[in-house]
FIDO-693633 format. One record per residue: x, y, z of N, C-alpha, C, O in turn. Coordinates in steps of 0.2 Angstrom, whole numbers, padded with zeros to 4 digits, always signed. Example, Ala and Ser with C-alpha at 12.3 -4.5 7.8 and 13.67 -1.06 7.14 Angstrom:
<recs>
+0066-0028+0039+0062-0022+0039+0066-0016+0039+0071-0017+0042 +0064-0011+0035+0068-0005+0036+0064+0000+0039+0067+0006+0040 
</recs>
This chain:
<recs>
+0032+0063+0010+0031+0057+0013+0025+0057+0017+0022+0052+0021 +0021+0064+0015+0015+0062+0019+0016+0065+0027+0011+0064+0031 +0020+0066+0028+0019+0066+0034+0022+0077+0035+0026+0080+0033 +0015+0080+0040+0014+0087+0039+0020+0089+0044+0020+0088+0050 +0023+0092+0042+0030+0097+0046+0026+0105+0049+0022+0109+0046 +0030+0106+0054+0030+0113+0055+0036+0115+0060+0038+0112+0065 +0037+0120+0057+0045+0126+0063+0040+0128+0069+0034+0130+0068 +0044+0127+0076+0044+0129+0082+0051+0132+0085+0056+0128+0086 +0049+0138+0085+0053+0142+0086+0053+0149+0091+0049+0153+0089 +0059+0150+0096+0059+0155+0098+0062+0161+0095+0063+0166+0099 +0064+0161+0089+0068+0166+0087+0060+0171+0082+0055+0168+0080 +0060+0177+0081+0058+0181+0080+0052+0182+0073+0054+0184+0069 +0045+0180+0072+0039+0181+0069+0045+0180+0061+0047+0175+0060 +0046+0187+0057+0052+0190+0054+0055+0182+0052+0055+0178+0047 +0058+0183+0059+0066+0178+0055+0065+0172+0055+0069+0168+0052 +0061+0170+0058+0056+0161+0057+0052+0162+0050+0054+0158+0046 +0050+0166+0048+0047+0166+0042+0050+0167+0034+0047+0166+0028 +0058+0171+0037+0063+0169+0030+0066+0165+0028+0067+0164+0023 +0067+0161+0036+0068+0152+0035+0066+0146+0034+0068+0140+0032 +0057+0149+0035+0053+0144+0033+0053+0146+0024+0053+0141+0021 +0053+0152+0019+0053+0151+0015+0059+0148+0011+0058+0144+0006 +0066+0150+0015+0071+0147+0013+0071+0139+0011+0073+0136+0006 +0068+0136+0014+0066+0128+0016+0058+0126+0012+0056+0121+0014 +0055+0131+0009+0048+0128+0008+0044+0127+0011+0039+0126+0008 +0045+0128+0019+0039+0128+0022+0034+0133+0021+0035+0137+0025 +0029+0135+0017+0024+0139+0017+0019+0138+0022+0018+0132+0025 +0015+0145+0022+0009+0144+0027+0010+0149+0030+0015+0153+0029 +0005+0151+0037+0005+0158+0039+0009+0155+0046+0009+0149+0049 +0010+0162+0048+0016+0160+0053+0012+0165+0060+0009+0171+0060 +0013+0159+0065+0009+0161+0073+0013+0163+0078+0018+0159+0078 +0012+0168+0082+0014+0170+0087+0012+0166+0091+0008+0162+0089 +0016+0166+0099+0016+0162+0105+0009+0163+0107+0005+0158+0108 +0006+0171+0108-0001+0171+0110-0008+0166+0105-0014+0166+0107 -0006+0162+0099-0010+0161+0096-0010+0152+0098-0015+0149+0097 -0003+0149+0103-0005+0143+0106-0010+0143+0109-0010+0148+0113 -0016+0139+0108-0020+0137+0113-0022+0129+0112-0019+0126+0108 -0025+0127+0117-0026+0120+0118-0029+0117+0111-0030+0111+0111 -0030+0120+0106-0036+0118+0102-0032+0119+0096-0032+0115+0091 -0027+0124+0096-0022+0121+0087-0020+0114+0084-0018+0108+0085 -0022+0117+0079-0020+0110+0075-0013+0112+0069-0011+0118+0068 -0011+0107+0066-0003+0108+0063-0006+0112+0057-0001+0115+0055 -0011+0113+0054-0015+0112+0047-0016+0120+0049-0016+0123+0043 -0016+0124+0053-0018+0131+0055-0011+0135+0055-0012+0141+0054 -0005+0132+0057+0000+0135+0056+0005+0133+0053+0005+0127+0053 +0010+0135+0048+0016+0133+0046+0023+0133+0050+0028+0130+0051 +0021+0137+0053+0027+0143+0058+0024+0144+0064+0018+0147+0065 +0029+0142+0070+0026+0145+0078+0034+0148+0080+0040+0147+0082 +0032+0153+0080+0038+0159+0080+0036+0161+0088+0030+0160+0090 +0042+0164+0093+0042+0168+0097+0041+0164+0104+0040+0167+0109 +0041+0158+0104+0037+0154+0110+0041+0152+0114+0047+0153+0112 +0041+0149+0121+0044+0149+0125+0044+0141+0126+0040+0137+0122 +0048+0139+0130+0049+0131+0130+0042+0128+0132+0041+0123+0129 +0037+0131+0136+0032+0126+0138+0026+0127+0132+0022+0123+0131 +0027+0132+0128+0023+0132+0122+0023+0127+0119+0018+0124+0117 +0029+0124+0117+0031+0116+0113+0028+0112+0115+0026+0108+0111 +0027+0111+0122+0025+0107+0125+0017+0106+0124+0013+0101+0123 +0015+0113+0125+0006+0113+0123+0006+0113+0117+0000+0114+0115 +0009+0112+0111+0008+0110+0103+0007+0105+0105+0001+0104+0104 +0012+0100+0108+0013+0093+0106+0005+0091+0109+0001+0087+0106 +0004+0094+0116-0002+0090+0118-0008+0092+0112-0012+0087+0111 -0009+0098+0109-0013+0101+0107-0014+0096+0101-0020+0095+0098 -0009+0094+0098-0010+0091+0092-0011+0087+0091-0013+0085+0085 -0010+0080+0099-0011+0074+0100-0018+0074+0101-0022+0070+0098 -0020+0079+0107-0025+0078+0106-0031+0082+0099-0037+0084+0101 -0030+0081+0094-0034+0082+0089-0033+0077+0084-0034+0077+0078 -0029+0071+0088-0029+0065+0084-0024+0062+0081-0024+0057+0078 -0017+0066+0081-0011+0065+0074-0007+0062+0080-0009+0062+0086 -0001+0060+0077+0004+0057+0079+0007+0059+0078+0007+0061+0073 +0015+0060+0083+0018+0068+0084+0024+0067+0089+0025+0066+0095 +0029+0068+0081+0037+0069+0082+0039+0077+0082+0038+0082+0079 +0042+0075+0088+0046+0079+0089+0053+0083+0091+0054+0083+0097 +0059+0086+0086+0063+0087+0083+0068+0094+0091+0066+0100+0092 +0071+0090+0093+0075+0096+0098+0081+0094+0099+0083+0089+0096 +0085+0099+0103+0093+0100+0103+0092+0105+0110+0098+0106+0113 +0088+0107+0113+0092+0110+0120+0086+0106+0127+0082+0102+0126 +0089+0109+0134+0088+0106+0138+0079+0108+0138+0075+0104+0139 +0077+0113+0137+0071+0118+0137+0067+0112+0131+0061+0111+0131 +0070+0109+0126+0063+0104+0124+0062+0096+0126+0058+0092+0123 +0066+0095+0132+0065+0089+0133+0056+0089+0136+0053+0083+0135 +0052+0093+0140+0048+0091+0141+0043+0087+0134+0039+0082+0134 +0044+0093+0129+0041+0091+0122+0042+0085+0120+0037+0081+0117 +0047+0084+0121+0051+0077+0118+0049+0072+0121+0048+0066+0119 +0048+0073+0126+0044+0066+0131+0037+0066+0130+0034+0061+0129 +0034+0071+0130+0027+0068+0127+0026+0067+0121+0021+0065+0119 +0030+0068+0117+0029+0065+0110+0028+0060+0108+0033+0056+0109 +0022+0056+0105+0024+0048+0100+0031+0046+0100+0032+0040+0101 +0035+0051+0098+0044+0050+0096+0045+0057+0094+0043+0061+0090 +0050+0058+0102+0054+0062+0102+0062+0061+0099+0066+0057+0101 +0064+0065+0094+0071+0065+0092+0076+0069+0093+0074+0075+0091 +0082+0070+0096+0085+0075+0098+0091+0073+0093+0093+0068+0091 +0093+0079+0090+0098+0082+0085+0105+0077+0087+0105+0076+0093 +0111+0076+0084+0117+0074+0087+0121+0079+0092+0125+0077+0096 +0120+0086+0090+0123+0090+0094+0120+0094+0102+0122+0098+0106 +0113+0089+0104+0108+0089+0105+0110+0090+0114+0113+0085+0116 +0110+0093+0118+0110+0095+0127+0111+0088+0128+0112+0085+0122 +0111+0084+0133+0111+0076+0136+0105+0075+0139+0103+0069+0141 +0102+0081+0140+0093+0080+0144+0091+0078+0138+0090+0072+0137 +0092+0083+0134+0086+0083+0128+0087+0074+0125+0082+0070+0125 +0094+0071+0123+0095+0066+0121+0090+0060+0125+0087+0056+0122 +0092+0062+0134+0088+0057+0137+0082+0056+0138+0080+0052+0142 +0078+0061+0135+0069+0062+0135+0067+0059+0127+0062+0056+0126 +0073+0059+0121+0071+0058+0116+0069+0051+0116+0071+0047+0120 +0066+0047+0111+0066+0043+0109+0071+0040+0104+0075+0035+0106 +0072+0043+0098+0077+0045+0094+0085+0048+0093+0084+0054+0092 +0088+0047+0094+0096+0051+0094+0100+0050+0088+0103+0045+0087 +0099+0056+0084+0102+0057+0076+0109+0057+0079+0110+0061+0082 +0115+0052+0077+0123+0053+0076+0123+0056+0073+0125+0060+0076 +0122+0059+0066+0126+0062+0060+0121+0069+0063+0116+0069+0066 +0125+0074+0060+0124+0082+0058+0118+0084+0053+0118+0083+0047 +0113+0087+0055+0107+0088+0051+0102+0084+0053+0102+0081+0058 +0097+0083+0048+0091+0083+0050+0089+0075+0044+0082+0074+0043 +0093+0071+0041+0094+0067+0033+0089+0061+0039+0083+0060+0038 +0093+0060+0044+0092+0053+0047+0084+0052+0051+0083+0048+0056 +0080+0056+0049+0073+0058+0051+0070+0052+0046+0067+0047+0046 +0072+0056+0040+0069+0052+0035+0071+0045+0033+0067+0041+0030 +0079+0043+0036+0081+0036+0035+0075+0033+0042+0074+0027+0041 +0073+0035+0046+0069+0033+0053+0064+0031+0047+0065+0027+0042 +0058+0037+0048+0054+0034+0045+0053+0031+0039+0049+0027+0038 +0057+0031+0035+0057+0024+0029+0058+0018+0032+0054+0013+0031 +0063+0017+0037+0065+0009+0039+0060+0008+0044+0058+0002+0043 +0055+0013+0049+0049+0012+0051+0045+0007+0045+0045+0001+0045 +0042+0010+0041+0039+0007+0037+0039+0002+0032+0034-0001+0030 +0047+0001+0032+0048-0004+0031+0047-0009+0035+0043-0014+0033 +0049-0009+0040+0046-0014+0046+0039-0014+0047+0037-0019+0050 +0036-0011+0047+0029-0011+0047+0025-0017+0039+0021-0022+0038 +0027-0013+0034+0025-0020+0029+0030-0026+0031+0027-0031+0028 +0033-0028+0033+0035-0034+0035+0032-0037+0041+0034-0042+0043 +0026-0033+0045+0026-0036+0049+0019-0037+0046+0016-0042+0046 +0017-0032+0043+0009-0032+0039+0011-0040+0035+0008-0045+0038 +0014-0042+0032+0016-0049+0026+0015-0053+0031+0011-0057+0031 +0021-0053+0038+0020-0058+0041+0012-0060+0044+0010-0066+0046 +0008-0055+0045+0001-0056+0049-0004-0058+0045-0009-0062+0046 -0002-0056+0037-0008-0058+0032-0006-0067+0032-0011-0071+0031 -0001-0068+0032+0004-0075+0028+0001-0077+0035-0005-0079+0033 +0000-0077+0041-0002-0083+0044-0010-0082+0047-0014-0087+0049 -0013-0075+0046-0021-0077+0045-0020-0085+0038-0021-0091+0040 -0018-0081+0032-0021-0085+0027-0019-0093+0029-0023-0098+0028 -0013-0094+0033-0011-0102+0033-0018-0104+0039-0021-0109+0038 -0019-0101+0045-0021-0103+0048-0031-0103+0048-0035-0105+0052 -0032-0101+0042-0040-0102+0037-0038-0109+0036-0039-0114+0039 -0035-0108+0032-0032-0117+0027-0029-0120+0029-0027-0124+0026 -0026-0120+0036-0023-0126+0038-0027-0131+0041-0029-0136+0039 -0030-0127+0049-0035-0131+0051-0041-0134+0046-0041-0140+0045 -0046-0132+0044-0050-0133+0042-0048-0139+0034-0051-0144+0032 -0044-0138+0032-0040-0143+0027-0038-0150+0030-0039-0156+0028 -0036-0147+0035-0034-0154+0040-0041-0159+0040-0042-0165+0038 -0046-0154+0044-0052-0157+0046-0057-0160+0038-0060-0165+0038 -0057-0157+0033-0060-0158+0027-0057-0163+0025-0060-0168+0023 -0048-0164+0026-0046-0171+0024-0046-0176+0028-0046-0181+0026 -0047-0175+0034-0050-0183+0040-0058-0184+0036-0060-0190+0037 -0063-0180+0032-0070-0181+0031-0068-0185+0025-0073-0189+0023 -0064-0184+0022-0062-0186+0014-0060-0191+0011-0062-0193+0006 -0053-0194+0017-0051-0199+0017-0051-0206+0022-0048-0212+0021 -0058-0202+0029-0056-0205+0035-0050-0206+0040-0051-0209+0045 -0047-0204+0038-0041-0205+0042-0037-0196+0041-0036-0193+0036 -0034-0195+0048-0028-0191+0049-0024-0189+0040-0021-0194+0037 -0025-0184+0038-0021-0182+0032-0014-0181+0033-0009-0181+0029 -0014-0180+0039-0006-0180+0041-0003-0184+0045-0006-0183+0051 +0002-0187+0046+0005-0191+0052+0008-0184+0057+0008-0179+0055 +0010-0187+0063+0014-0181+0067+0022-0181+0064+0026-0176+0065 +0025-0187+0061+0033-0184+0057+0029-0179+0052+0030-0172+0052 +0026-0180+0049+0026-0174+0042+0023-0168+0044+0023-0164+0040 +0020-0167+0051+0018-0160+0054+0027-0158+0056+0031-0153+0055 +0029-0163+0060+0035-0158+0061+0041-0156+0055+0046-0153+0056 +0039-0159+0049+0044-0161+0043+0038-0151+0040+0040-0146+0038 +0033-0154+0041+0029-0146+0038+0032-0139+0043+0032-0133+0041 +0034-0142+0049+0033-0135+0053+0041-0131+0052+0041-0125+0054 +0046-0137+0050+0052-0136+0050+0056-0131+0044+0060-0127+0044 +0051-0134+0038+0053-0133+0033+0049-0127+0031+0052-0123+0026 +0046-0126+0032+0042-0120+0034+0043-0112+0037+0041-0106+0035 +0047-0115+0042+0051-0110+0045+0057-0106+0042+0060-0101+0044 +0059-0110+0039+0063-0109+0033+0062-0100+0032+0064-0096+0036 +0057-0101+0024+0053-0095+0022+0050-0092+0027+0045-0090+0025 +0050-0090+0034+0047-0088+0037+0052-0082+0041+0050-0076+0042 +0057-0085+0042+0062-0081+0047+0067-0077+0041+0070-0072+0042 +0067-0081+0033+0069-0075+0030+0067-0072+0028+0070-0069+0024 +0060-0069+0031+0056-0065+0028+0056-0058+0030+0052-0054+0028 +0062-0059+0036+0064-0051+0039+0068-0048+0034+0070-0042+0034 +0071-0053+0030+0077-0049+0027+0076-0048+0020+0080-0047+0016 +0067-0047+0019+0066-0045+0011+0064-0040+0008+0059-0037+0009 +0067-0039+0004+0066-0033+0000+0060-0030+0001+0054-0033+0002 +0060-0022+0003+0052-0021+0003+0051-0013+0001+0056-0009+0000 +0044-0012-0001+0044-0005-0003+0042-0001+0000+0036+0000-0001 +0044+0002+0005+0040+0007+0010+0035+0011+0008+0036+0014+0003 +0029+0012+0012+0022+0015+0009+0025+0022+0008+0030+0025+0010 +0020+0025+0002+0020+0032+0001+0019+0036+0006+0023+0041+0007 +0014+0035+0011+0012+0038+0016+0010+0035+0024+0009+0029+0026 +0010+0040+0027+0010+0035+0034+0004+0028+0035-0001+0027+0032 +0008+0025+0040+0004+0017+0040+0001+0020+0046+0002+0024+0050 -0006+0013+0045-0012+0010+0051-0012+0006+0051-0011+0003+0046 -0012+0004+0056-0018-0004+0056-0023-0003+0054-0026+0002+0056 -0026-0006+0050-0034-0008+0049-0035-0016+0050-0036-0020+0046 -0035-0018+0056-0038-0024+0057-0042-0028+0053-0042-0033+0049 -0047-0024+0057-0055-0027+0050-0052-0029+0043-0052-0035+0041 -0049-0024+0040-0050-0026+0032-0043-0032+0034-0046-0037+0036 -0038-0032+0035-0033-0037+0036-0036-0043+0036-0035-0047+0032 -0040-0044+0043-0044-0052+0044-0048-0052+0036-0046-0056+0032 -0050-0050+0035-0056-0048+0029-0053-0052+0023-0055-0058+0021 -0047-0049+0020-0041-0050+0016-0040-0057+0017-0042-0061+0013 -0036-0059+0022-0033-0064+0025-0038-0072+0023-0037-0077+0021 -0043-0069+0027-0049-0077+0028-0051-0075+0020-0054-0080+0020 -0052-0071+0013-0054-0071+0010-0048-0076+0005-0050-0080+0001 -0041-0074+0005-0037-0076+0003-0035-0084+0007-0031-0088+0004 -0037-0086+0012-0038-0093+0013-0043-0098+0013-0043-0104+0014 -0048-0094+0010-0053-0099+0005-0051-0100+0001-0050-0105-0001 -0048-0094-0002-0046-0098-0010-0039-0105-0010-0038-0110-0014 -0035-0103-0004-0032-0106-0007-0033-0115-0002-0030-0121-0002 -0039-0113+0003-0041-0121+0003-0046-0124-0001-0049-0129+0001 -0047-0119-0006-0051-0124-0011-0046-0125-0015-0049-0129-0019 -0040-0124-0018-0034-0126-0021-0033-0132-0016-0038-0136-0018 -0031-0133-0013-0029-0137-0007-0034-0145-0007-0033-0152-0006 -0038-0142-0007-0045-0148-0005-0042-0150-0016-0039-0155-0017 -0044-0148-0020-0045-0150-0027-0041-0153-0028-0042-0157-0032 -0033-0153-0026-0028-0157-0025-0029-0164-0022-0028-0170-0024 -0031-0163-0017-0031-0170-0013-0038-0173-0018-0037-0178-0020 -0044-0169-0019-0048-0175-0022-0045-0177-0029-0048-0182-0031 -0041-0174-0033-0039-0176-0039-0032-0181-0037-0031-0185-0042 -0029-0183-0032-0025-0188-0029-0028-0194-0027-0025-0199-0027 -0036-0193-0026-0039-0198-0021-0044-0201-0026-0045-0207-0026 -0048-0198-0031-0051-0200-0037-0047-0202-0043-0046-0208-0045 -0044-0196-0046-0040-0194-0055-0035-0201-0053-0033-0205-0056 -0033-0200-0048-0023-0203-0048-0026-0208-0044-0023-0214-0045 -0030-0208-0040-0033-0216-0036-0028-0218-0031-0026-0224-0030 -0026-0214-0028-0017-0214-0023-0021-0219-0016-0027-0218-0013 -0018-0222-0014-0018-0224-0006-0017-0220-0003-0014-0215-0006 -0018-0219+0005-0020-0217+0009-0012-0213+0010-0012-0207+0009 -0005-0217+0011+0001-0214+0012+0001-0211+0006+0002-0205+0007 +0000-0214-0001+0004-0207-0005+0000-0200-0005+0002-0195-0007 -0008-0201-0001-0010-0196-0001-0010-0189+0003-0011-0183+0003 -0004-0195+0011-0002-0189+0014+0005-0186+0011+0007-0180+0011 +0007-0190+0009+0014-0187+0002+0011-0183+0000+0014-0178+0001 +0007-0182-0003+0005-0177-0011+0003-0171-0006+0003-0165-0007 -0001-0174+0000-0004-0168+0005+0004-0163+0007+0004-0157+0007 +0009-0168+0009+0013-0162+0011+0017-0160+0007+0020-0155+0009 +0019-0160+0001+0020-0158-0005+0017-0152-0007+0020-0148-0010 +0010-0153-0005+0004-0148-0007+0005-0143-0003+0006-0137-0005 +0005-0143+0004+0005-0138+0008+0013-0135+0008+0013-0131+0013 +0020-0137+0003+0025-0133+0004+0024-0130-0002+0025-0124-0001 +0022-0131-0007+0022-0128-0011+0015-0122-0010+0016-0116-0010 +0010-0124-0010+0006-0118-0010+0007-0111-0003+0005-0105-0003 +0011-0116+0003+0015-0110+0005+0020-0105+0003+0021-0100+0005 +0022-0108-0003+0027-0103-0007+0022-0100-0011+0024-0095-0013 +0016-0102-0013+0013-0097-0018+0009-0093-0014+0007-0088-0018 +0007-0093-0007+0004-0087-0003+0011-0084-0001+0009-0078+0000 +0017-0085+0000+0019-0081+0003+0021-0073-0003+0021-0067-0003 +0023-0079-0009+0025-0072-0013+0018-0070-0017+0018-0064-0020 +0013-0072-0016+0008-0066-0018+0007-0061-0014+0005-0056-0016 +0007-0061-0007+0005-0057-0001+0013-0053+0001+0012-0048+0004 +0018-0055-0001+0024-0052+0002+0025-0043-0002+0028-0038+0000 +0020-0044-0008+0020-0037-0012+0012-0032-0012+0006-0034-0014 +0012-0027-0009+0005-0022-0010+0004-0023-0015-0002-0024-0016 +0007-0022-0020+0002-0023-0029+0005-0030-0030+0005-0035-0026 +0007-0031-0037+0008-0039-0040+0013-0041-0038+0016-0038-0033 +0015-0049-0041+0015-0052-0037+0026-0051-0041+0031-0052-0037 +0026-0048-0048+0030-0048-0050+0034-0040-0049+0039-0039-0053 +0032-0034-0045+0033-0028-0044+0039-0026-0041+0042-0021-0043 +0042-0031-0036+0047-0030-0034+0052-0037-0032+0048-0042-0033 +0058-0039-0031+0061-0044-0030+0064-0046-0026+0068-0043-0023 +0062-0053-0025+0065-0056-0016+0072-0055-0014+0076-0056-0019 +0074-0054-0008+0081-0054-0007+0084-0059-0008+0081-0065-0009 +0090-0058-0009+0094-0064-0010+0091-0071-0005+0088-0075-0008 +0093-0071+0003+0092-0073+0006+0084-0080+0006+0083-0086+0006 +0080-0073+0005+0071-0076+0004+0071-0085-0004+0069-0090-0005 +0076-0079-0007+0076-0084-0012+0081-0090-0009+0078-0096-0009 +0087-0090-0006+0089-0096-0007+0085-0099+0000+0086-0105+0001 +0080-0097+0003+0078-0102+0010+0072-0106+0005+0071-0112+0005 +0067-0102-0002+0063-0105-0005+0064-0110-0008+0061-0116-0008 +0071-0108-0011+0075-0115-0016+0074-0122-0011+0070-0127-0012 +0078-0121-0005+0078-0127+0000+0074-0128+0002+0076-0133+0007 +0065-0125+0001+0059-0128+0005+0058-0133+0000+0055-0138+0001 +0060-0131-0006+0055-0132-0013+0061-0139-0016+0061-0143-0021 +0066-0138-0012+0068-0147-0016+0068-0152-0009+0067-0158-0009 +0070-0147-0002+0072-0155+0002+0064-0158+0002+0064-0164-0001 +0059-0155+0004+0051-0159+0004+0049-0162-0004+0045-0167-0004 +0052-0160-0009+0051-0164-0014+0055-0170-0015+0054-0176-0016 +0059-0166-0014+0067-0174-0013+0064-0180-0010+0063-0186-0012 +0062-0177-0004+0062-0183+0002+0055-0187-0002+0055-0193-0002 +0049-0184-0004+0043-0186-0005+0045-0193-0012+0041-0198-0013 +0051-0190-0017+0052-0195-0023+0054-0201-0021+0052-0206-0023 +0061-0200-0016+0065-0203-0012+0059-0207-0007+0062-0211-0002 +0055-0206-0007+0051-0209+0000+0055-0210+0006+0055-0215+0009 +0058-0203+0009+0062-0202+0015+0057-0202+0022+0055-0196+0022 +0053-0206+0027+0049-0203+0030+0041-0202+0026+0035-0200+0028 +0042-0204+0023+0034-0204+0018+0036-0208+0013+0041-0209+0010 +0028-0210+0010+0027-0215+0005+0029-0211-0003+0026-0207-0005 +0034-0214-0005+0035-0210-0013+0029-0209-0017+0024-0212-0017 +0032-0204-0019+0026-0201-0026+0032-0200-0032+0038-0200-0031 +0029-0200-0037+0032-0200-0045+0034-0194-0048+0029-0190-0048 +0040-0193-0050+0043-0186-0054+0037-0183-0055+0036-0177-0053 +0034-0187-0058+0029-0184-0062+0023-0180-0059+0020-0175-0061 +0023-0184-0054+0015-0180-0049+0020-0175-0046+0018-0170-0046 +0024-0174-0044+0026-0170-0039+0028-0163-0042+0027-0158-0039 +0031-0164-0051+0033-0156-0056+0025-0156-0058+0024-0150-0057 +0021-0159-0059+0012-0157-0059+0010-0152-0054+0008-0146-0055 +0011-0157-0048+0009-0152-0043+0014-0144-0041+0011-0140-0037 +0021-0143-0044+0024-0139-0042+0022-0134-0049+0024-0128-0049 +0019-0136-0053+0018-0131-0060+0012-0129-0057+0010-0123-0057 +0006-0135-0054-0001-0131-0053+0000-0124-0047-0002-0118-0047 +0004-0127-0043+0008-0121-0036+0009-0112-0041+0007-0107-0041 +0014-0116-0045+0014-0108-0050+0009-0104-0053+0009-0098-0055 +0004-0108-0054-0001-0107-0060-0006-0104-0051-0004-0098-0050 -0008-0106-0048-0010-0103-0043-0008-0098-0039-0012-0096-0035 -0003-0096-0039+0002-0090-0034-0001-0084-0039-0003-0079-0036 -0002-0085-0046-0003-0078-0051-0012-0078-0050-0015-0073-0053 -0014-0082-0047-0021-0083-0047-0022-0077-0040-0024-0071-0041 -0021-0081-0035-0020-0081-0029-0018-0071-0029-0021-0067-0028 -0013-0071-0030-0012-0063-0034-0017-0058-0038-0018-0052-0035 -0020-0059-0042-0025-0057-0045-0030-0056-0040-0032-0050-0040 -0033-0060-0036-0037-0061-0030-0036-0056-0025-0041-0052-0023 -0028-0055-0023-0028-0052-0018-0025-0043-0022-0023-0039-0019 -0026-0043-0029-0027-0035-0030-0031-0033-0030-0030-0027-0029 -0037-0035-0031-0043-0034-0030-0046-0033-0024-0051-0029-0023 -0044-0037-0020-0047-0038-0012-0043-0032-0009-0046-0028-0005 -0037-0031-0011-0033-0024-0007-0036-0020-0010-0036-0015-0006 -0040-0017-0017-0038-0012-0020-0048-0012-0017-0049-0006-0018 -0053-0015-0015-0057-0014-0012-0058-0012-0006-0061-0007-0005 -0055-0015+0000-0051-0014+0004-0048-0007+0007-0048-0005+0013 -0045-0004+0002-0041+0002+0002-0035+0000+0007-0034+0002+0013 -0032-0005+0004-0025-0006+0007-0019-0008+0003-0015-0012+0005 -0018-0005-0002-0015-0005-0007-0009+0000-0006-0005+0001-0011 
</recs>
């Protein structure tokens, strides 16, 4: 998983290094005299023979050379370790100090529940990566779209009912986006800010140039008034919010992995009340079957687009 292990141990040079081969830990194995403030994990496989405050100067030793730094104990002698760790974990059968310094507290027997942390870690980290990309990209194209359509049509693109009819419906797909299927990274996550915004505002030009060519092909091609213009606008921005969210919700394509049950059923019900209502002219001026399955087929033909865009922009990036 990418992430570098090593044994620390007071039991004997010898018998730390039968248990490290038992288990695959290769590598040369250190004596207590060989901690210094300057070791790094990559110099030793094995710290055999050491005393409790020696754990403690790995952890600082290693933090300070940069890495981020879990630490795995069970008696009272490694709670001091365990507290300066990034995340300390203490075993289930673990002293009650050691449990109190820890970060983490394994209930089950062994050591399985380290790796369910770090997967569900990660897992939550791409959902929150989806969530920061999804509203850089909305917050490129929304305002600015707003503003390009007051220059386009001279008037407000949107009334204040259809901002709150946008913001409701919207939320929808937003809050079930905790609960979607995700693939945890091969390897430990960062923030990369820079590339993120980079990604983000790259992926909201494009799709406020979808955004903008809808509205002038409504106000030229179809020659719509003013009201059905802001219909087709909100139309426009529920659908193209389902084609940004499922192209960005995946590190590769758009078709790689599958929405949870949940994600899918909150999309169904963005994707008919706001068209319903726009047929029906519920709160807004109707628009015709016909523009509205046009514009929900152009939304699909653009999500694959939109996708394409951002494997490339990730795979330049190196955020893939």
């Amino acid at each position: 998983m990418g992430v570098r292990t090593v044994m620390v141990t007071g039991d004997a040079p010898a018998t730390a290094a039968a248990v490290a081969r038992a288990i695959g830990l290769d590598g040369p194995v250190a004596t207590a005299e060989q901690i210094t403030d300057a070791v790094r994990p990559e110099d030793f496989a094995v710290f055999a023979g050491v005393l409790p405050e020696h754990k403690y100067t790995l952890v600082k030793a290693f933090q300070r050379a940069g890495y981020t730094v879990g630490m795995c104990g069970d008696g009272a002698n490694d709670a001091p370790a365990l507290r300066q760790a990034q995340l300390g974990i203490a075993v289930s059968t673990a002293a009650d100090v050691a449990k109190s310094a820890a970060g983490l507290v394994l209930t089950e027997p062994g050591l399985a529940g380290i790796v369910g942390a770090v997967t569900e870690g990660r897992v939550a980290f791409q959902r929150i990566l989806t969530y920061t990309l999804r509203s850089i990209v909305h917050k490129v194209r929304q305002v600015t779209y707003l503003t390009m359509g007051l220059f386009i049509t001279g008037h407000a693109i949107l009334t204040p009912m259809l901002v709150v009819i946008s913001m409701i419906t919207g939320d929808f797909l937003a809050m079930s986006s905790t609960t979607d299927n995700v693939r945890p990274s091969e390897q430990p996550n960062t923030w990369k800010i820079g590339n993120l915004t980079i990604a983000g505002v790259t992926l909201g030009v494009i799709d406020l140039a979808f955004c903008v060519g809808v509205l002038l092909v409504g106000k030229s091609y179809l020659l719509l008034d003013l009201e059905p213009l802001r219909t087709l606008t909100m139309v426009n921005l529920v659908c193209s919010g389902q084609a940004i969210y499922y192209a960005v919700r995946e590190r590769r394509r758009i078709w790689s992995s599958k929405p949870s049950a949940i994600v899918l059923a909150c999309s169904l019900a963005d994707l008919l009340i706001v068209p319903m209502m726009a047929y029906a002219g519920i709160l807004m001026a109707p628009l015709s079957l016909r523009t509205i399955l046009s514009l929900f087929g152009a939304a699909v033909a653009f999500a694959f687009v939109l996708d394409a865009a951002k494997a490339r922009i990730f795979r330049a990036l190196d955020m893939e």
